[in-house]
Structures are given as C-alpha cells and as structure tokens.
C-alpha positions in Angstrom: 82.6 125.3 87.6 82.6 126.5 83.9 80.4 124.9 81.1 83.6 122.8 80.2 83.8 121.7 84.1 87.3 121.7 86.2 90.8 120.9 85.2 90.9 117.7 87.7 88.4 114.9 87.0 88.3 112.1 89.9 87.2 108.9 88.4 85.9 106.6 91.2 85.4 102.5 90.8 82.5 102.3 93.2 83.6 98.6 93.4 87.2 98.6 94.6 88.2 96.7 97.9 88.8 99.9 99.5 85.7 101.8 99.0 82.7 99.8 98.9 79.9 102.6 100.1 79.1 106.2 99.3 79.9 107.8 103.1 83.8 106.4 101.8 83.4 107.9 98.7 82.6 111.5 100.2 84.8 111.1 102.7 87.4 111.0 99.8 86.4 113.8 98.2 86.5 115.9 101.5 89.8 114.8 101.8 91.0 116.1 98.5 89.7 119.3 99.2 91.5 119.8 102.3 94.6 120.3 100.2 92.6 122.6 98.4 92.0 120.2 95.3 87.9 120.6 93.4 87.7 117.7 91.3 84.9 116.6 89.1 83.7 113.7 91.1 82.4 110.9 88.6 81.3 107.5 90.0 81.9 104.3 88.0 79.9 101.5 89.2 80.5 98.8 86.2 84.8 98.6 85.2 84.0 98.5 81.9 82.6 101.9 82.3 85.9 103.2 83.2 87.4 104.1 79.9 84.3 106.0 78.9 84.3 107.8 81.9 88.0 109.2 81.3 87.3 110.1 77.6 84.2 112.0 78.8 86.2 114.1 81.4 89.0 114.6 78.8 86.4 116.1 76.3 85.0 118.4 79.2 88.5 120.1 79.3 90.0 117.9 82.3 93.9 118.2 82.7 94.7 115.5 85.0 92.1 112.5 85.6 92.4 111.3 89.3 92.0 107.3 89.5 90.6 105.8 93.0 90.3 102.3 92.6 92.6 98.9 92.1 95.4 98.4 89.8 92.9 97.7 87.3 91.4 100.7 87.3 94.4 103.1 87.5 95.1 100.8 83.7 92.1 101.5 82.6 92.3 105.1 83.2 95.4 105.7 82.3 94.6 103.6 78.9 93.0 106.5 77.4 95.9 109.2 78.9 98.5 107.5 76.7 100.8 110.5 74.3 98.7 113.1 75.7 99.5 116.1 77.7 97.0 115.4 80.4 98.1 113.8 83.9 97.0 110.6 85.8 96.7 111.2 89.3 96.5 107.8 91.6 94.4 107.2 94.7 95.4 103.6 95.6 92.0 101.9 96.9 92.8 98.6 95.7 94.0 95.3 97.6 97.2 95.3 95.7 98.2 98.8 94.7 101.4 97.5 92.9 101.6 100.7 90.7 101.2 102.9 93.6 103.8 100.9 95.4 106.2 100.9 92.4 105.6 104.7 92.3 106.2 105.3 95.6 102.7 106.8 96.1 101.4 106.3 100.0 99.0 104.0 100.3 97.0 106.2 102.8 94.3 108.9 101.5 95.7 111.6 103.3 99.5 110.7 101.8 98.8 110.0 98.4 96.1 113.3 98.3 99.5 115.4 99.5 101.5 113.7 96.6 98.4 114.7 94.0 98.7 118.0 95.5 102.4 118.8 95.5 103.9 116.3 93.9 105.8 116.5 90.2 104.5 115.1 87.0 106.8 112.1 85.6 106.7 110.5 82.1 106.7 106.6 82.5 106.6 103.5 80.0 103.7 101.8 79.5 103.2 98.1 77.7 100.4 97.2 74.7 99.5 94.0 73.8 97.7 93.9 70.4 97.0 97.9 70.9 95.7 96.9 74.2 97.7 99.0 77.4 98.4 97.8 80.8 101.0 99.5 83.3 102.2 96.6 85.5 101.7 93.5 83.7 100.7 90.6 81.4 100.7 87.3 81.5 99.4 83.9 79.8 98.7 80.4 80.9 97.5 79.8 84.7 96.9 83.4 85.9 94.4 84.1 83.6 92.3 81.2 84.1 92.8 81.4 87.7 91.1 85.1 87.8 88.2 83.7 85.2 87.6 80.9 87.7 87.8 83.6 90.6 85.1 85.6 89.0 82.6 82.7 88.2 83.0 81.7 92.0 82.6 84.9 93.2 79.3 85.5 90.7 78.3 82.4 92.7 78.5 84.1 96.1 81.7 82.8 97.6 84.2 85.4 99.4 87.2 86.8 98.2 89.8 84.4 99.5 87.9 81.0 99.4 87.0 82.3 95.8 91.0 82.6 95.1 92.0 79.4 96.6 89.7 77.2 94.9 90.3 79.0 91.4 93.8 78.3 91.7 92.9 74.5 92.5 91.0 74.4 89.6 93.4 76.1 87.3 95.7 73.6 88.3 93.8 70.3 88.0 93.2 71.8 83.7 96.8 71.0 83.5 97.6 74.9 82.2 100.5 74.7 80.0 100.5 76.3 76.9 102.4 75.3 73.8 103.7 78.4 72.6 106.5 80.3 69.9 107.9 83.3 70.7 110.0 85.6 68.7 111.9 88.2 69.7 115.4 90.3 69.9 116.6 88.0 66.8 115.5 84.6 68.4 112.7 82.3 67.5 111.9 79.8 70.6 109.4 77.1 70.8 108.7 75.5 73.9 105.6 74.4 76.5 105.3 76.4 79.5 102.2 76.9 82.2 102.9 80.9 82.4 104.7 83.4 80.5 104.7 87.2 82.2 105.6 90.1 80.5 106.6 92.8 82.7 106.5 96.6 81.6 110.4 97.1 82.7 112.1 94.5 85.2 110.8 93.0 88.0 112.9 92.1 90.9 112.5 88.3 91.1 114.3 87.4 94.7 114.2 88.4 98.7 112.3 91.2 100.4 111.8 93.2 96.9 110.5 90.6 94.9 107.6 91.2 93.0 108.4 95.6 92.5 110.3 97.4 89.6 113.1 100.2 90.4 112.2 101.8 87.4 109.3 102.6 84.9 111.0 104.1 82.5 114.1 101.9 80.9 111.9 101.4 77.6 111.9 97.8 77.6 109.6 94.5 78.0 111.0 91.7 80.5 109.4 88.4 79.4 109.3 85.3 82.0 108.5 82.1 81.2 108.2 79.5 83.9 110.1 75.8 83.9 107.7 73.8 84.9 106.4 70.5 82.8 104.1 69.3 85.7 101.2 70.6 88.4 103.7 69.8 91.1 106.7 71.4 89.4 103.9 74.6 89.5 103.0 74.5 93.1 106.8 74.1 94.4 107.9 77.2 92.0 104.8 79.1 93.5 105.4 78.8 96.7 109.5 79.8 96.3 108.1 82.8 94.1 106.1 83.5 97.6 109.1 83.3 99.9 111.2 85.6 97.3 112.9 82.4 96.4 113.0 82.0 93.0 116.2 81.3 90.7 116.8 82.8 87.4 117.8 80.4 84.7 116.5 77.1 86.8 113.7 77.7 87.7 112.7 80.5 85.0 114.1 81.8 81.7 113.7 85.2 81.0 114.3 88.2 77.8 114.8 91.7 77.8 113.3 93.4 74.3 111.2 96.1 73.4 108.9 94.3 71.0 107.8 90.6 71.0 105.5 87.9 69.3 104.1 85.4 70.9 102.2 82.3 69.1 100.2 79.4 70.4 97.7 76.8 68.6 94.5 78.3 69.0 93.1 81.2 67.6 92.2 83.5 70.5 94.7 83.7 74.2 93.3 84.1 77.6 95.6 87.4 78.8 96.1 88.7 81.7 96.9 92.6 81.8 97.1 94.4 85.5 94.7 91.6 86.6 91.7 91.9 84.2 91.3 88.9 81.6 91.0 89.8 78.0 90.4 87.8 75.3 92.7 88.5 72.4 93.2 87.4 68.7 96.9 85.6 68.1 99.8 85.9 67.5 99.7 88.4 70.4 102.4 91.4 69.5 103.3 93.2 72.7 105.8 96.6 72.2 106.5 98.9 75.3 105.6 102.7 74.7 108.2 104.7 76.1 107.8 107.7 78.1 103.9 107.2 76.9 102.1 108.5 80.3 102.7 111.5 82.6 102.2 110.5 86.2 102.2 112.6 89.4 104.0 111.2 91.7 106.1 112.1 94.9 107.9 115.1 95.4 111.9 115.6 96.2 111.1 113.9 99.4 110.7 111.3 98.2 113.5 108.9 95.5 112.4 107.3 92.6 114.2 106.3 89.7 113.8 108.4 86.9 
C-alpha cells in the first residue's frame, strides 16, 4: 500500500440488512480478493458517515469506490462520484437492491465480485433534487412519512416488518395528500395528490417488470402523480401497484422532462430519495444529470441497455 493507499476503496455500511456482523464483513473482503481485487476496506457504522467516507478515499488517490450496503448507500456513495473520472463499484447487501437489479448486477457476493472484477465501466444518469442526488428515486407525500414513522418504531424496538406495517397505517390515518403546483415541459398544473414519484428515467408501471427501468441513460425525469382523493382510493391503487396492476391515465398521470418544479404550501417538503427522508426547502427543483456517473457493471454476457 503506498502513502496515498490503493486504487479501489470498499466502503462498507456496517448496518445494511445483509451484513449485520464483522465475520460477514471479512468474509466479503476475502471474497474480493479471490478475484484478485485489494481494496481499502473502510467501515461505516452511522449512514450519514457515508459521504465522508467516499471523499476521504477519493483524496487518498482511490479510482473506483466499492459500495456494500442498501440502495441507500450505493446513493450516498455514488453522491460524491458525480462528473468525476472515478468508478462506483456495487456490492448489493441491501433488502431491495433495485439499482443492482436495474443494472443487472448479481445479487450474490461471488457474482457481483466477478462483475467488479471483469466487468465494463458505463456512464449512467443520475437525478438531483435541490442539488441533492439520488439514482433510483424520489418521491413526496405518503412514502416519506411512512419511512419517518418506520424509523421512530424501529428506534422503539419493533422489527423490521411490524415496524413497516404499522407506519403505513399511520401514514394513512394523517390523511397524506399534498396540495401541490408543478411546472414543467411548458405546463403549469395544480392539483392534490397523496404521492408524486419522480423516477430517474422510466419505470415500467405493469406485470412481471413492474417496478424496474430498461434504461439509465435516456436523460430524462418521469414524474408520477397518483389519482387518489381518499385513504381507500390509496389502499386499492397500492395493492394493484403490488399485483403489477396499475393503469396509466386512470389510475395515475404521468410527465416525461428533464427539469421540473414542484411547489406546495409549506416551507420545507418531506422527500424521499432512494429511501432516505430529507428535509428540503421549497419549491423543490429536480433536473436529471446525464451521463453524470461511471458504473461497472456486467460484462458482454450480460445485456443492458446502453
């Protein structure tokens, strides 16, 4: 190791659903050297720590900065990666892992340490929201409070999944609808809604792929805002959206753009981005950043868009 330390930094969330003790931790690091990969092995134990982390590595001469954690985490990472000529690598240790799976990344150590070892660097879009980035998502209205009412439960002790249930309940029973303008692409719309989602490029919206992106790198923002005017209304479109039932222009109206302003009454908005909950100043002005992050990702063997 030189005085600047290695090229590959591998930032670790110490707290992400896949991890959880240190015997996993060097059990990931042994498996990256198999494919003959020495990485710089910093441990994160507090997310907000994250970003720090990667700047630190990126002043000590690192090249590409190795994520293992949850969506979250690959954002926050690759935050600080944005029109630079260093890499993000991904180690999906999350629940979720909707970037890797959007990437095509396995979701298996062993697979995604092959991609990270021979697989190709890609430039990919990312979103900002009021100079803030996120990679997947970002959204308003009842998500948002549902993960702050996650988090409160789960300070209190509760587990994972009874901690998700009853935050949803709760979100629901605050009647979340948000009165909100948005202007964008040459329109100016006013209307109430309980969620608006901004996607970084287009999410598939019905069957089996519902929920992923083909493609990461079509420079634009998709913006959906659910029709719903009651908590019932809600609950019936949620459970469609589960079954990969959902119906453009009935139950949701949506905009393609590649910058957009979004209003409401109050001061400060509750927003959502890859799953973390900010608290930002309005209007809230999101742009997508074209080509803004160099990715590895799979190989020839594997397809993706690009």
């Amino acid at each position: 190791m030189t005085a600047r330390g290695p090229e590959i930094a591998l930032i670790v969330n110490q707290r992400a659903g896949r991890l959880g003790t240190p015997s996993r931790v060097n059990e990931l690091i042994a498996t990256l050297e198999r494919y003959g990969l020495r990485p710089e092995p910093i441990l994160v134990e507090n997310g907000s720590d994250l970003g720090d982390a990667a700047r630190g590595a990126l002043r000590r001469g690192a090249k590409t900065l190795v994520a293992a954690g949850g969506d979250g985490t690959i954002s926050a990472v690759a935050s600080t990666l944005l029109d630079s000529e260093a890499a993000l690598g991904v180690l999906p240790m999350g629940t979720l892992n909707h970037f890797a799976k959007d990437l095509q990344i396995p979701l298996d150590i062993e697979g995604a340490a092959r991609v990270l070892a021979n697989g190709a660097v890609a430039r990919i879009d990312v979103g900002e929201v009021n100079g803030r980035a996120f990679i997947n998502n970002s959204s308003l209205g009842v998500y948002p409070r549902m993960v702050a009412w996650r988090e409160e439960y789960r300070r209190k002790g509760w587990t994972k999944w009874a901690a998700l249930l009853w935050a949803a309940v709760t979100a629901l029973r605050r009647k979340p609808f948000l009165k909100l303008r948005l202007t964008a692409a040459g329109t100016d719309v006013a209307g109430i809604t309980p969620m608006i989602f901004i996607g970084n490029n287009e999410y598939e919206i019905e069957g089996f792929e519902a929920g992923t992106r083909r493609r990461i790198n079509a420079g634009r923002l998709f913006i959906y805002a659910v029709n719903a005017s009651t908590p019932g209304e809600l609950i019936h479109l949620s459970l469609l959206a589960l079954l990969g039932r959902l119906r453009q222009a009935r139950d949701f109206d949506s905009l393609c753009v590649v910058e957009a302003w979004i209003e409401t009454r109050r001061r400060w908005a509750r927003v959502s981005l890859d799953g973390e909950v900010a608290r930002l100043e309005t209007p809230l002005h999101y742009r997508t950043r074209p080509a803004a992050l160099r990715v590895i990702v799979p190989g020839k063997e594997i397809a993706f868009e690009l």
